[in-house]
N, C-alpha and C positions, 0 to 999 in steps of 0.2 A: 504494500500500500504506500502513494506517494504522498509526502506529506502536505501536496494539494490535498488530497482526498482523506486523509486523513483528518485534516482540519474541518473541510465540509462536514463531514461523519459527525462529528464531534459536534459542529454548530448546532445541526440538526436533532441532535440527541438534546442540548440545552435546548434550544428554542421549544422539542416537546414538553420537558419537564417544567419551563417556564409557563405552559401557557394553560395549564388549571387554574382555576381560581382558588385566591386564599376560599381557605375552611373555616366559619367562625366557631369557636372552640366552645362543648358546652358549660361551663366555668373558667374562670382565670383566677390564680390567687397569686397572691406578693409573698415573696420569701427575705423581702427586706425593703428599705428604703425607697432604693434608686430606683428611674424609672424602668430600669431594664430588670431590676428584680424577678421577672415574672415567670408563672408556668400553667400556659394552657392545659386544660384537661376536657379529655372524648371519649366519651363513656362508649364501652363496649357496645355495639351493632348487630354482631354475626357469633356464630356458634364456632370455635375456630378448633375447643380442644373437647375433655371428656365432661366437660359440665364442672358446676359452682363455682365460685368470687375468679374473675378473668384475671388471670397475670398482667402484671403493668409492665407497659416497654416505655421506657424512658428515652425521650428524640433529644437531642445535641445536636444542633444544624452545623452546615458547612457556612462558608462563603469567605474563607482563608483568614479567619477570624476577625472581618473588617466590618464597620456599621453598617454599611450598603448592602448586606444581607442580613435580614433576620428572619425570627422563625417563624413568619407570615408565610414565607417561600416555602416552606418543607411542610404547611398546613394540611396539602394535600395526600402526602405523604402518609403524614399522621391520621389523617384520616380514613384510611385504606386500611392500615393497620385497626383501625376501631373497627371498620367493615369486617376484619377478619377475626372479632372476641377479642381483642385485647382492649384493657384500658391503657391509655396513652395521656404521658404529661408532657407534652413539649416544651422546653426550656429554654427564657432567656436568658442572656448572657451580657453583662459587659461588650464589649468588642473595640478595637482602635478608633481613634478619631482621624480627624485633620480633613475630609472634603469640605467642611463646611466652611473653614477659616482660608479658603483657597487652595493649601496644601496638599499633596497626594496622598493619598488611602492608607492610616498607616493600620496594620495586622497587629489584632492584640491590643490590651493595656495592660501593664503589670502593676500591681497584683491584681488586678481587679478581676479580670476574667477566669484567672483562679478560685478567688476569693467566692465567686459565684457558683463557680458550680459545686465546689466543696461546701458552700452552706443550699445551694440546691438540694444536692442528695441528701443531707444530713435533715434539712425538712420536710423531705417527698413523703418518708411512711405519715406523720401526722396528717400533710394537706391530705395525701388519696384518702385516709381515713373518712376527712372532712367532707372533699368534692366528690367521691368516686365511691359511694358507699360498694356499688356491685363489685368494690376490685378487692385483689389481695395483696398487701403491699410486702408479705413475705415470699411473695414469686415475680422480681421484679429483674429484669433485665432491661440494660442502657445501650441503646445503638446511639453511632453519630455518622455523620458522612462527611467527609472529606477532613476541613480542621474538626468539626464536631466528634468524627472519629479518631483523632489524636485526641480531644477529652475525655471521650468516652476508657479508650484504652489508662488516661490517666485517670480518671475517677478511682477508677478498678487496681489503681496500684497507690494509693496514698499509704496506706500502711505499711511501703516500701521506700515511702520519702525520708530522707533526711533527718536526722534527728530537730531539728532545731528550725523544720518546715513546717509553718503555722497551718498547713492543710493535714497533715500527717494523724493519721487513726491508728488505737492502739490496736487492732485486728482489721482484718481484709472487712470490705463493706461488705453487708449481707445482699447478696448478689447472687441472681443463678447463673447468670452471666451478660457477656459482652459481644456484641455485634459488630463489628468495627467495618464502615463501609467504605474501601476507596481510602481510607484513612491516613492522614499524616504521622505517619506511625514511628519515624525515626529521620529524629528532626536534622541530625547531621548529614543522612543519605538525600534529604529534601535541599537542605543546602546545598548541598551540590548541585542537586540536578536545578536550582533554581526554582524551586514548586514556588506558585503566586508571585512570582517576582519578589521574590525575597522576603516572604512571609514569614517563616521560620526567626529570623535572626530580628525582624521586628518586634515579633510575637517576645523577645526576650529583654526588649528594650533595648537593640541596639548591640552595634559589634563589640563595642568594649563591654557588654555581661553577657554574652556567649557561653562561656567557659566558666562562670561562675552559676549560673542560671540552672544551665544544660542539665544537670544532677537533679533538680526539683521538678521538671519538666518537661521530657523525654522518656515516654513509656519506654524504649528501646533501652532505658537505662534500668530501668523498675522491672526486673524480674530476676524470679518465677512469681505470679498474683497469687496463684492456689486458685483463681477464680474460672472458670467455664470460658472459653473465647473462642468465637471463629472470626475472619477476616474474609468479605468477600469484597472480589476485586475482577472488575475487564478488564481484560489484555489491552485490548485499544485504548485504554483513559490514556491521553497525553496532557491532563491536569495534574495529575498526581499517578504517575508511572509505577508499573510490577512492582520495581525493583524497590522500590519503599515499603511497602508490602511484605514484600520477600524476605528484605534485611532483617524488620520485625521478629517474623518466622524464624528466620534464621540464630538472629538471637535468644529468643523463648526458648528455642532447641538448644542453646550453649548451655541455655539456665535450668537446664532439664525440665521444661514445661512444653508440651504437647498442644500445638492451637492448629486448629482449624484452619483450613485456606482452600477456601471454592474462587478459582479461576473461570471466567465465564468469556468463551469467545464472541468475537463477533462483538463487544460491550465497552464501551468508554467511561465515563466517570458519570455521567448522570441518571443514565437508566436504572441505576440504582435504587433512585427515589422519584422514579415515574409512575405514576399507577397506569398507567398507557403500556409501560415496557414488560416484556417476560420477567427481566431480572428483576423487575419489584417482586413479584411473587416468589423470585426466590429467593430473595431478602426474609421474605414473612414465613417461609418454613425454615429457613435457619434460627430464624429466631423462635418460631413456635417447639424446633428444640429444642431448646432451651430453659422456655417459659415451663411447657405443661409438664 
């Protein structure tokens, strides 16, 4: 494939996943202050497993963790997943600033878009209690897609953090597992290849705390979880390439941990969260095994 063609491919895969309309969520609640505190919740729909309280999938959007994406775009997403029994909390987040002060897109705020999703999870069993009576918040499983999938893989490894890292739990979160889609999964191999045009080292506040950062950060570094993980990933994504993906794998397998990895041809980086594409469906049975 030439990389004419391959970009084509690629456009038209975003252009479908773009063009659903957001889902308005059936609740929303505040897990703090700010205005990005927030977490959509979509009650269960469809019959997906063997009956009683729907396992929760927890969404982590992508959009290379900049403001210009939030989890309005992956609504539809989420809603597919409610079509299929699951209760679903979609999570906002923090994310970089700078379009609006003229400057360019910056990926990330530190700490903040940590801070968020570590006090996210840490309030999710209360809110579903609250919003989602039909759910079980002790069968819950966190997908994300693209940088949302490097959250998701770090959520799942804070108990592996740093002693002296304010997100850090004294045991793995109670998790059935991890979804990780297309995922920024090892943030050095992203570097390299340039994923987002230099999102990564953004995301860290910058080239001078790389190096100091990296360790609190980078799932690639935080293992073995003990937690359930698969990674699934198109060959074609030239958003965020195998080979990020791969490395992940690759290192889980140094750490003696065994993860998952559904290769999907023919698939770029967005059919993952199309309800239009094959690969969404196969997103919702990786994770239904997980959840039931």
């Amino acid at each position: 494939m030439t990389d004419d063609v391959a970009a084509a491919r690629a456009a038209a895969e975003e252009e479908s996943a773009f063009s659903h309309p957001a889902v308005d969520p059936d609740a929303t609640a505040a897990y703090g202050d700010d205005p990005d505190q927030l977490i959509d919740f979509y009650a269960p729909r469809g019959r997906g497993g063997p009956g009683g309280p729907a396992p929760v999938v927890v969404v982590l959007h992508g959009g290379a963790w900049r403001a210009a994406y939030d989890r309005r775009h992956i609504s539809p997403f989420a809603a597919f997943l409610a079509g299929r029994g699951f209760a679903v909390a979609n999570v906002e987040y923090r994310r970089g600033a700078g379009e609006r002060g003229g400057g360019d897109p910056v990926a990330g705020r530190w700490p903040g878009t940590f801070d968020d999703v570590a006090a996210a999870l840490d309030a999710l069993p209360a809110l579903v209690r609250e919003h989602l009576p039909q759910a079980d918040p002790r069968r819950m499983v966190v997908t994300g897609h693209s940088a949302g999938g490097h959250l998701a893989l770090w959520a799942a490894a804070r108990h592996l953090l740093p002693a002296d890292a304010p997100w850090r739990t004294d045991g793995p979160v109670p998790l059935r597992g991890v979804v990780a889609l297309a995922p920024i999964a090892d943030l050095a191999v992203a570097d390299k290849l340039d994923v987002c045009g230099g999102a990564t080292r953004q995301l860290l506040g910058g080239d001078e705390h790389v190096a100091e950062r990296r360790p609190y950060a980078d799932p690639a570094l935080l293992l073995p979880t003990g937690i359930a993980t698969t990674l699934v990933q198109g060959r074609t994504d030239i958003d965020v390439p195998q080979a990020v993906t791969e490395s992940y794998a690759e290192a889980a397998a140094k750490a003696g941990e065994v993860v998952g990895l559904t290769l999907l041809e023919d698939v770029g980086h967005y059919p993952l969260i199309d309800p239009a594409a094959d690969a969404c469906a196969v997103v919702a049975e990786e994770i239904a095994q997980l959840a039931w």
